[in-house]
The first five atom37 places (N, CA, C, CB, O) and aatype in JSON, in Angstrom:
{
  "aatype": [20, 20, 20, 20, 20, 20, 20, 20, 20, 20, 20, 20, 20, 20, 20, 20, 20, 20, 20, 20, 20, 20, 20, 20, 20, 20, 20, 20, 20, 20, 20, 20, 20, 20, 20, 20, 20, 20, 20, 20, 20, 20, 20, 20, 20, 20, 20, 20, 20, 20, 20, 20, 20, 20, 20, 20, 20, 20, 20, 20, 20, 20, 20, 20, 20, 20, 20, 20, 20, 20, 20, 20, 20, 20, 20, 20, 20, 20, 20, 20, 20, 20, 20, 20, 20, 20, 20, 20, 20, 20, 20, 20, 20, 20, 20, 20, 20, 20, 20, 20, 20, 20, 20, 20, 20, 20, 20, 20, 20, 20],
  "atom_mask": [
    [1, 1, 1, 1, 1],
    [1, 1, 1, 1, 1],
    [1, 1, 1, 1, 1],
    [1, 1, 1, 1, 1],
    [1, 1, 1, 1, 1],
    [1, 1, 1, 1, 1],
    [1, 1, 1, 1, 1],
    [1, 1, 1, 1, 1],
    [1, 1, 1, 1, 1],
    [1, 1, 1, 1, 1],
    [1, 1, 1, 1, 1],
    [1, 1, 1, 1, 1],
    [1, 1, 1, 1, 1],
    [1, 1, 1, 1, 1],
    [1, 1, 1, 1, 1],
    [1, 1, 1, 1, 1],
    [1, 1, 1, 1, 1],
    [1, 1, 1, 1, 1],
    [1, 1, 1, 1, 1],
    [1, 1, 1, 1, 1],
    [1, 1, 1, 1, 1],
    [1, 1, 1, 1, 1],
    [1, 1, 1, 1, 1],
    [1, 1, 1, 1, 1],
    [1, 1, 1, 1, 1],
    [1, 1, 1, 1, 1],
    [1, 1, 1, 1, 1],
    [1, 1, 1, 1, 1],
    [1, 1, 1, 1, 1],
    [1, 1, 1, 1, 1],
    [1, 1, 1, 1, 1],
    [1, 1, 1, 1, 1],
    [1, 1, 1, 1, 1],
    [1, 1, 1, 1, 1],
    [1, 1, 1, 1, 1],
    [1, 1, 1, 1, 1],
    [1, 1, 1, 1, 1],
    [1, 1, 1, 1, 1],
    [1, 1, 1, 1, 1],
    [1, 1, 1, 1, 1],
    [1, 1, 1, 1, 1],
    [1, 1, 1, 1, 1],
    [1, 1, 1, 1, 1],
    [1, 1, 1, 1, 1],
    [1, 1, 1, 1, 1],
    [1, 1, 1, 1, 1],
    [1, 1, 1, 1, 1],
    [1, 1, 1, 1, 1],
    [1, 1, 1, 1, 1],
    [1, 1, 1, 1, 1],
    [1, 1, 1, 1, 1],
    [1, 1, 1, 1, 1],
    [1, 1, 1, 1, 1],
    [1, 1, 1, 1, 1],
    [1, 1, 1, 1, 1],
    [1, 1, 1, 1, 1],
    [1, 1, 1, 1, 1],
    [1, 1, 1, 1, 1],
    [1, 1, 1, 1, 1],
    [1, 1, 1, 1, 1],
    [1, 1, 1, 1, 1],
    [1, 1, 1, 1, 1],
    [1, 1, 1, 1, 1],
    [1, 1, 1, 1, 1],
    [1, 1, 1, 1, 1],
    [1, 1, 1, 1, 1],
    [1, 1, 1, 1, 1],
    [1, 1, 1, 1, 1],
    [1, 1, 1, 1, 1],
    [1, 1, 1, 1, 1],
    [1, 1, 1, 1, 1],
    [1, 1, 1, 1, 1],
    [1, 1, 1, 1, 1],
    [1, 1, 1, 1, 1],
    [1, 1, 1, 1, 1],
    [1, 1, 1, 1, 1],
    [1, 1, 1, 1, 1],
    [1, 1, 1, 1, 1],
    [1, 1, 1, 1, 1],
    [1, 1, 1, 1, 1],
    [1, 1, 1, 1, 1],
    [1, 1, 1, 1, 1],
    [1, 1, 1, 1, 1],
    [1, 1, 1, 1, 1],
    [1, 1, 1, 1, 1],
    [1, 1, 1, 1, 1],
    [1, 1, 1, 1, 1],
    [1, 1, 1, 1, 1],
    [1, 1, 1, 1, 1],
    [1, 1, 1, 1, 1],
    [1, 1, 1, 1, 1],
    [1, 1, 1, 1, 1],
    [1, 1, 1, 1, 1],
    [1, 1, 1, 1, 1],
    [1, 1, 1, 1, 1],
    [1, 1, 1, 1, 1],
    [1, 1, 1, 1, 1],
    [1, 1, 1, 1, 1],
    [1, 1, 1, 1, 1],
    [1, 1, 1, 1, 1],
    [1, 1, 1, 1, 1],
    [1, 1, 1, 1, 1],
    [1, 1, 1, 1, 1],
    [1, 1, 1, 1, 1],
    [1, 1, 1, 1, 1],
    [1, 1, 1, 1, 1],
    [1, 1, 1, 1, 1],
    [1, 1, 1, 1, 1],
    [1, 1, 1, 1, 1],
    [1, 1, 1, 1, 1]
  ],
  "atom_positions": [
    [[9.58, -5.42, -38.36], [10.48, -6.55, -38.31], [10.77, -6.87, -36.83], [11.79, -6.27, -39.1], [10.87, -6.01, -35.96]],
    [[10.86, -7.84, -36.69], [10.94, -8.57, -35.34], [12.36, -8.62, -34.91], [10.37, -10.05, -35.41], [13.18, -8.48, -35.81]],
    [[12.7, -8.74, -33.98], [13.78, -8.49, -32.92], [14.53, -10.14, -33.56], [13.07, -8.31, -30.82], [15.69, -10.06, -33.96]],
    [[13.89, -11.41, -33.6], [14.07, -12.29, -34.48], [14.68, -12.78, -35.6], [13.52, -12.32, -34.63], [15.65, -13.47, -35.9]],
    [[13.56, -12.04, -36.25], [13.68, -12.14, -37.8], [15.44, -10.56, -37.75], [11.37, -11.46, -38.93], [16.17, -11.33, -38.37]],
    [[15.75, -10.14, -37.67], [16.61, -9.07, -37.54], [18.01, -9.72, -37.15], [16.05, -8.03, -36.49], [19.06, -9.2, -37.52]],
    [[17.96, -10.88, -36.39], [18.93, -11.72, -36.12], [19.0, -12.86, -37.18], [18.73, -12.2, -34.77], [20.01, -13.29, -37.74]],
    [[18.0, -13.15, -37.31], [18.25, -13.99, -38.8], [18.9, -13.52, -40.12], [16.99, -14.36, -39.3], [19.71, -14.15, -40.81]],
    [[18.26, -12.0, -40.41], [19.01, -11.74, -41.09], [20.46, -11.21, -41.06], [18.44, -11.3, -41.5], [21.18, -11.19, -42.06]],
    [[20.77, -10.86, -40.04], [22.33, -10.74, -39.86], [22.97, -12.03, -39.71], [22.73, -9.91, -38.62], [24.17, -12.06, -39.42]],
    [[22.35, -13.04, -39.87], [23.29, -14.31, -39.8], [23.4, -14.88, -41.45], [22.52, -15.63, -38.65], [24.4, -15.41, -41.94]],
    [[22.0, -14.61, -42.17], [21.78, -15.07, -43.48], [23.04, -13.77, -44.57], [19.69, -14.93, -43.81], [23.69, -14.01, -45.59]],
    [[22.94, -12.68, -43.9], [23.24, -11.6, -44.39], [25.44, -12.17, -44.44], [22.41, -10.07, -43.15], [26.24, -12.03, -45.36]],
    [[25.67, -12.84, -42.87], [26.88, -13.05, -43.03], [27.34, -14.52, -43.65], [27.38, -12.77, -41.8], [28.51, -14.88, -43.65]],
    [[26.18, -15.35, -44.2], [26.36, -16.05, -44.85], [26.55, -16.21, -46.11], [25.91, -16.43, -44.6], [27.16, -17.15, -46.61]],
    [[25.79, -14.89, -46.97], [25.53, -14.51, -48.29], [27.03, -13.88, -48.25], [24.08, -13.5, -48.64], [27.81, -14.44, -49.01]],
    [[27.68, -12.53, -47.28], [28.98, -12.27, -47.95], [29.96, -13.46, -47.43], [29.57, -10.7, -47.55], [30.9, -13.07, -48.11]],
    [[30.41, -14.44, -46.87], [31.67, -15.0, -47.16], [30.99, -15.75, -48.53], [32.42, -16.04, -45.81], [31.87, -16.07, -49.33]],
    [[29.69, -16.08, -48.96], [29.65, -16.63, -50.2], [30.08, -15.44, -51.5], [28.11, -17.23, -50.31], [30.37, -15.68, -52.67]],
    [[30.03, -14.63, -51.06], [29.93, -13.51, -52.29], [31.8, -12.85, -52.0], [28.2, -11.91, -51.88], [32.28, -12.13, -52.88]],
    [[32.39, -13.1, -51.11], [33.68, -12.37, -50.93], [34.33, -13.66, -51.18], [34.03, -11.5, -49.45], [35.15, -13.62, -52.09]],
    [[34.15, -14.96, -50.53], [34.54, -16.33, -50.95], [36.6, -16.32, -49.99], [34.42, -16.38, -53.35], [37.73, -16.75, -50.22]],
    [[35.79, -15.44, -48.84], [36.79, -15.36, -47.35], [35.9, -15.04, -46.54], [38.08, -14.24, -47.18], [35.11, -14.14, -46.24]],
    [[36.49, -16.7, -46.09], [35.6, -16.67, -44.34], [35.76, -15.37, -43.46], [36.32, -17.97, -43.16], [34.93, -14.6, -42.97]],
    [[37.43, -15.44, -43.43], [38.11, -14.4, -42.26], [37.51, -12.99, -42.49], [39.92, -14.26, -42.4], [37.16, -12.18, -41.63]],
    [[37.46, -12.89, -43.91], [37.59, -11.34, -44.23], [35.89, -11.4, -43.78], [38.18, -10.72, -46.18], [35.54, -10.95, -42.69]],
    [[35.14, -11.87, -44.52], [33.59, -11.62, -44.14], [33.29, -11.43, -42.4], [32.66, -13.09, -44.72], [32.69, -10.56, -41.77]],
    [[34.0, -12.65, -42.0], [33.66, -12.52, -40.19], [34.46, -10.82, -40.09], [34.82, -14.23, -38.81], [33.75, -9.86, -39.78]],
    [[35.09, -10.73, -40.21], [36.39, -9.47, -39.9], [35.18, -8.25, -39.85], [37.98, -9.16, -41.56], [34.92, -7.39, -39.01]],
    [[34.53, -8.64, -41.31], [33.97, -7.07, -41.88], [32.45, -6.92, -40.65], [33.3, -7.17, -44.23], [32.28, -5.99, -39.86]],
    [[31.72, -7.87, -40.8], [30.73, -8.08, -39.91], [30.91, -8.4, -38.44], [30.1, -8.97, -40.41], [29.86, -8.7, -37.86]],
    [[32.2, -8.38, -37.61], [32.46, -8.76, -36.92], [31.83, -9.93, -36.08], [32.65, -7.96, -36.67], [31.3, -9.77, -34.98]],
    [[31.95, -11.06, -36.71], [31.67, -12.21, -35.84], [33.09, -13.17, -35.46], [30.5, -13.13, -36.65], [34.15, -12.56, -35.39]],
    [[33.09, -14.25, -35.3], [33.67, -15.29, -35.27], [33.84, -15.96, -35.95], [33.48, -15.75, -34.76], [32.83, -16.2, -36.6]],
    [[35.13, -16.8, -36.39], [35.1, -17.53, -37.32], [34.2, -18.99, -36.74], [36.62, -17.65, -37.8], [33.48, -19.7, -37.44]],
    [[34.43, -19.12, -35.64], [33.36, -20.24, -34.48], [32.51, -19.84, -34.91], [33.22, -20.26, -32.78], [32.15, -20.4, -35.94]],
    [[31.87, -18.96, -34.54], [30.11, -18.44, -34.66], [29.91, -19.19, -36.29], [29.77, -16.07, -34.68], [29.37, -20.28, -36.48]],
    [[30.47, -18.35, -37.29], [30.21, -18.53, -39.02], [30.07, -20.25, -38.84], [31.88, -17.86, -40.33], [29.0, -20.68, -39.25]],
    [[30.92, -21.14, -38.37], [30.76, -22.31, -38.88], [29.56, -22.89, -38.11], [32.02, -23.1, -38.82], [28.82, -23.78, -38.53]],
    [[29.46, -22.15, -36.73], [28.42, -22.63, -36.44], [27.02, -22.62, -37.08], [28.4, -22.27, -35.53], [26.37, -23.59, -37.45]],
    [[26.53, -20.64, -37.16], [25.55, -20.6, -38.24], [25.63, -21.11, -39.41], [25.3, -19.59, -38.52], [24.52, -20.92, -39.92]],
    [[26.67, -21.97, -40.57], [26.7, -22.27, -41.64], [25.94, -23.97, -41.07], [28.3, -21.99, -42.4], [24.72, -24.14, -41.14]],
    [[26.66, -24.8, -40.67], [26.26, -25.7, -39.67], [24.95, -26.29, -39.53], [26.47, -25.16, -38.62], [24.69, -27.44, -39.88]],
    [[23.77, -25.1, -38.78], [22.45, -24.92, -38.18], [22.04, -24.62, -39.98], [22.22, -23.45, -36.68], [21.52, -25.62, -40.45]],
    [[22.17, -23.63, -40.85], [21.41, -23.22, -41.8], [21.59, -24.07, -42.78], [21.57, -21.99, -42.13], [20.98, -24.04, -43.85]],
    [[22.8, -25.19, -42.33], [22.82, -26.27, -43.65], [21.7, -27.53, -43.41], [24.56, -27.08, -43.81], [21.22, -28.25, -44.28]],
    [[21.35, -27.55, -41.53], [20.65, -28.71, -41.14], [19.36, -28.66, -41.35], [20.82, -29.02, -39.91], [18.54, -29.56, -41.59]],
    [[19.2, -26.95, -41.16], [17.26, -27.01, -40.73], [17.27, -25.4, -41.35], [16.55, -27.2, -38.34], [17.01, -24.6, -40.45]],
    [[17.52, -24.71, -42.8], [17.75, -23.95, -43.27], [17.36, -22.62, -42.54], [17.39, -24.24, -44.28], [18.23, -22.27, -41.74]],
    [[15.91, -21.53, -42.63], [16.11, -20.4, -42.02], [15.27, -20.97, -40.46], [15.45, -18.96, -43.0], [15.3, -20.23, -39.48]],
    [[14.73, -22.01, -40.43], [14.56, -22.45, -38.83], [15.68, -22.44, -37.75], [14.14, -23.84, -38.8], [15.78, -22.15, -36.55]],
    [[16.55, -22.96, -38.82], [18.09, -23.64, -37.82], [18.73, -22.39, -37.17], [19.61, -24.49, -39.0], [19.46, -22.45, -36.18]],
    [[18.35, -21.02, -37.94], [18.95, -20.0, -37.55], [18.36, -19.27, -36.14], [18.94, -19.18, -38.71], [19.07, -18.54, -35.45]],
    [[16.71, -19.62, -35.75], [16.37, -18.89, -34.82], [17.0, -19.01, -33.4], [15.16, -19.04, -34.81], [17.34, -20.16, -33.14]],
    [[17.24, -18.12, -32.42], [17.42, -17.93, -31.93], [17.04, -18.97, -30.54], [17.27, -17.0, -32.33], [15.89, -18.94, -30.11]],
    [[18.01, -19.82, -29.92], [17.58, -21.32, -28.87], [17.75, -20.21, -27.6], [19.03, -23.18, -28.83], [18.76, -19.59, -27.27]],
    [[16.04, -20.17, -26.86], [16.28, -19.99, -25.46], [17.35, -21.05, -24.49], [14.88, -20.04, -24.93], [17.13, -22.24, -24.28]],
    [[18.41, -20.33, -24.04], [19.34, -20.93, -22.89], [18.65, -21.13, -21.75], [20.5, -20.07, -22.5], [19.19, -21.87, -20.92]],
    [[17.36, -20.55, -21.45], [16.84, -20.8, -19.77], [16.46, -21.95, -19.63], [15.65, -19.98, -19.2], [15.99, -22.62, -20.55]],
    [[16.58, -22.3, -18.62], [15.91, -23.65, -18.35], [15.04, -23.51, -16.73], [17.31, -25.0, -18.33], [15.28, -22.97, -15.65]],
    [[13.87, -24.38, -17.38], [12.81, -24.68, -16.95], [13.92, -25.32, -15.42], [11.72, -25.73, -18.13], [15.0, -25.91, -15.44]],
    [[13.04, -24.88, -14.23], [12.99, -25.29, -13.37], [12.3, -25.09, -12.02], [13.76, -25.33, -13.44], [12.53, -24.29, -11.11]],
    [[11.17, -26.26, -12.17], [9.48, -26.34, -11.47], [10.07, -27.54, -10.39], [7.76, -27.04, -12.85], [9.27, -28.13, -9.67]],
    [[11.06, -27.76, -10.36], [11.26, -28.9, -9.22], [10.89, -27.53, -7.72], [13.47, -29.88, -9.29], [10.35, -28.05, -6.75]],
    [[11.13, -26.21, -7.62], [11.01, -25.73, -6.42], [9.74, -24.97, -6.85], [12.29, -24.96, -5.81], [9.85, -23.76, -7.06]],
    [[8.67, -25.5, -6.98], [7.29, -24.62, -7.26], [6.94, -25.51, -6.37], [6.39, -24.41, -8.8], [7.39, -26.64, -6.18]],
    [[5.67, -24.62, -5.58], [4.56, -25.29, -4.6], [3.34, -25.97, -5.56], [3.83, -23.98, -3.5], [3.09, -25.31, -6.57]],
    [[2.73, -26.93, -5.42], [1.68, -27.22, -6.51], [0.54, -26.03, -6.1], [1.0, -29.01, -6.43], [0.01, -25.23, -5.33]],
    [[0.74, -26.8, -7.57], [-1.04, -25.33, -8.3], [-1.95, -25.07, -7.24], [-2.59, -26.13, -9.8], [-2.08, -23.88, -6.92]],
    [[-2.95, -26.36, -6.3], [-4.16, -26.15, -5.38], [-3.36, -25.63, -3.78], [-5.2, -27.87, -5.26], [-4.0, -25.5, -2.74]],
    [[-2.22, -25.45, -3.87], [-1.75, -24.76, -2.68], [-1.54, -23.08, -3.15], [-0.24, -25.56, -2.12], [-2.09, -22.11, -2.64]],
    [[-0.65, -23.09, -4.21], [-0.83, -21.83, -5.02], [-2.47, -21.31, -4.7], [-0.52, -22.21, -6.8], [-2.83, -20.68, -3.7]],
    [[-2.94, -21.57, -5.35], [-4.73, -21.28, -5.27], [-5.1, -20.45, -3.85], [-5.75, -23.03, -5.19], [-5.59, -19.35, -3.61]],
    [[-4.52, -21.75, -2.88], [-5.01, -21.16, -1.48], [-4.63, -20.19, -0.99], [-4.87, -21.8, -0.55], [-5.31, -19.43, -0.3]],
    [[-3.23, -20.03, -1.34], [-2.79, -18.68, -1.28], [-2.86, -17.38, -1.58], [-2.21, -18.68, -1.48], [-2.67, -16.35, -0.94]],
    [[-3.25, -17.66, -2.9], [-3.84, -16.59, -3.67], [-5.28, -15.93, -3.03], [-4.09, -17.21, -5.13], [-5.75, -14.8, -3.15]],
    [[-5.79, -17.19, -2.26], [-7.2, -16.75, -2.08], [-7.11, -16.22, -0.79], [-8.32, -17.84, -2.23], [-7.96, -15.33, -0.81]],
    [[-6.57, -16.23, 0.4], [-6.52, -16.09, 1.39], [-5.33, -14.92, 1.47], [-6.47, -17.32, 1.98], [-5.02, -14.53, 2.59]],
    [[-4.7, -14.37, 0.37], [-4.37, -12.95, 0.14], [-5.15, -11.91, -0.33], [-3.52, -12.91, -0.6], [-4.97, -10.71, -0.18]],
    [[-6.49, -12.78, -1.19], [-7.32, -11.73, -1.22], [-8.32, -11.43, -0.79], [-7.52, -11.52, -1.94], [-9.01, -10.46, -1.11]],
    [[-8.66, -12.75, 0.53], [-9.69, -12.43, 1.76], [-9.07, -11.67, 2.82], [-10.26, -13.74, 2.46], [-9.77, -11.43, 3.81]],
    [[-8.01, -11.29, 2.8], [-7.57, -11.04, 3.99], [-6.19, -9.48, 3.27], [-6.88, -12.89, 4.85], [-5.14, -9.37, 3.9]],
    [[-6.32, -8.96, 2.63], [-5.49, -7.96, 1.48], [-4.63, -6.91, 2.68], [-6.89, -6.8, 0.19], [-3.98, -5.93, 2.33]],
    [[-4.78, -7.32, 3.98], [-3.82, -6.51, 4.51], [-2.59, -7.14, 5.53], [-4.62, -5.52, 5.19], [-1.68, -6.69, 6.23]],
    [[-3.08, -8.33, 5.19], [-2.21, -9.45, 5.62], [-0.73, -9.56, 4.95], [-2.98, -10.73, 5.32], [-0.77, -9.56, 3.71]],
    [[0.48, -9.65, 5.48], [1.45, -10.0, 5.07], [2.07, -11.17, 4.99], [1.92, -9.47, 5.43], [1.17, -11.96, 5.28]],
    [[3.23, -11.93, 4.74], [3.33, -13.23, 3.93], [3.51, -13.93, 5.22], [4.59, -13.43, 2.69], [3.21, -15.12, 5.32]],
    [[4.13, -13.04, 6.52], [4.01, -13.99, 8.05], [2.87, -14.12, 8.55], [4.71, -13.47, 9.28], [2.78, -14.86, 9.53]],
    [[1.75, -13.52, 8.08], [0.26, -13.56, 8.79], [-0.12, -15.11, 7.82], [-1.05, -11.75, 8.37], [-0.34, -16.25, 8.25]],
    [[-0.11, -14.76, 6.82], [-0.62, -15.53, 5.48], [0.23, -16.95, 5.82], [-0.1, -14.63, 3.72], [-0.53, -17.91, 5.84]],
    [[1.25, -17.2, 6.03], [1.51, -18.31, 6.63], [0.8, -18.73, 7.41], [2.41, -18.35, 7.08], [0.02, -19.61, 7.04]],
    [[0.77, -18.31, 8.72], [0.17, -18.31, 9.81], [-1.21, -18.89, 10.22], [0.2, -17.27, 10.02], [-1.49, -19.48, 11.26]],
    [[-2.07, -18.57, 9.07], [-3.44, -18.32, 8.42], [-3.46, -19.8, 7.9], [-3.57, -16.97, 7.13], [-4.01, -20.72, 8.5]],
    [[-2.59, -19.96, 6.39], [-2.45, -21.0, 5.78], [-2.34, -22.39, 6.64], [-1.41, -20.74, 5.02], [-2.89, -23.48, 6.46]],
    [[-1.49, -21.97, 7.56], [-1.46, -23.24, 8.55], [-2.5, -23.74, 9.91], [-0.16, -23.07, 9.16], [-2.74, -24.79, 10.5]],
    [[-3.01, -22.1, 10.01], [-4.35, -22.58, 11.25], [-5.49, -23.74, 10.3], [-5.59, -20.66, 11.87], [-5.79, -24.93, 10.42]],
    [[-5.86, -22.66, 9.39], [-7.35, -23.26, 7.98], [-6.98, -24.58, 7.63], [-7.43, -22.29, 6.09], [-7.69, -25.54, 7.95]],
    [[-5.61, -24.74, 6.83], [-5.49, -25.59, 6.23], [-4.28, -26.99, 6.49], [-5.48, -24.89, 5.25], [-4.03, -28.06, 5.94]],
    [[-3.87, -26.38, 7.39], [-2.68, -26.91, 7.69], [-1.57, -27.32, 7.06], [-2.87, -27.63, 8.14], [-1.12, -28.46, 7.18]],
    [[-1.14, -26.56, 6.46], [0.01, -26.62, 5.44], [1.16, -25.7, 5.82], [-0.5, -26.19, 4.0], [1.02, -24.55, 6.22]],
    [[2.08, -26.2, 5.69], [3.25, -25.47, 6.58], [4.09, -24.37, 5.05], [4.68, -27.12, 7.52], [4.13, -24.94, 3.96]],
    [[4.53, -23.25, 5.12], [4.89, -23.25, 3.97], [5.77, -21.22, 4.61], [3.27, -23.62, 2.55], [5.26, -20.21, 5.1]],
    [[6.94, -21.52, 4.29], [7.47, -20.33, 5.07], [7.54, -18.8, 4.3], [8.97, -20.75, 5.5], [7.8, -18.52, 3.13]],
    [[7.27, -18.15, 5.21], [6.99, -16.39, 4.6], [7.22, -16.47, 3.6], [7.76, -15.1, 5.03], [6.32, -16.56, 2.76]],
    [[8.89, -16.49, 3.16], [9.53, -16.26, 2.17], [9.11, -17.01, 0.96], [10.72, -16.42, 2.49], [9.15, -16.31, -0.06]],
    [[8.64, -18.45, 0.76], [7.95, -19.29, 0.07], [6.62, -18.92, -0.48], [7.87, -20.28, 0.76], [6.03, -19.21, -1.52]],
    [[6.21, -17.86, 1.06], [4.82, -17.47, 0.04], [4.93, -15.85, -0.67], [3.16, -17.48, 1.18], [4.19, -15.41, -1.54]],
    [[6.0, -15.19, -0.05], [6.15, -14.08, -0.94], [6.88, -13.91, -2.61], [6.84, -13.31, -0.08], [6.93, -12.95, -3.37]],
    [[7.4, -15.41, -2.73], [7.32, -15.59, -4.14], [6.44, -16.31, -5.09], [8.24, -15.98, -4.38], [6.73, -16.67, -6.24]],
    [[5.27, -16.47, -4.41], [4.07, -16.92, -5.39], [3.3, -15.44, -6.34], [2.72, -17.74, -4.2], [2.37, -15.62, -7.13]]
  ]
}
């Protein structure tokens, strides 16, 4: 069983007892959730049934500070022509060959 599916069922699981105890409070109480949370999962599993329940990644995408892909590339390649080079040489390098300006620190997180 999936790390997932295991969260689904503890949400389906606290949906089945306030249906079967027929108390919100007491069911959240016993399972310890929220009475917020319950209406929320009741909510999601009334809109889009055991889909509505999976689990929404919070991260968010953010490629506005990525170098593009064919600079990526060059980098990559000229770290592995050169494998004893560090990210101030590799700058250095990047900017004699190709002329692209792009600072240490910028290339030690590619």
């Amino acid at each position: 069983m999936t790390t997932q599916e295991k969260l689904i069922k503890g949400k389906l699981g606290l949906l089945e007892l306030a249906a079967y105890m027929q108390n919100v409070s007491e069911a959240c109480k016993t399972l310890g959730y929220s009475r917020d949370t319950f209406y929320r999962v009741k909510l999601r599993y009334e809109e889009a049934r055991i889909e509505g329940l999976r689990e929404i990644s919070r991260r968010k995408p953010n490629p506005g500070n990525r170098v593009p892909q064919e600079i990526d590339d060059k980098i990559v390649a000229l770290a592995l022509e050169y494998p004893a080079f560090g990210q101030v040489r590799i700058a250095a390098k990047l900017l004699e060959l190709h002329g692209l300006t792009i600072s240490p620190a910028g290339i030690r997180c590619i």
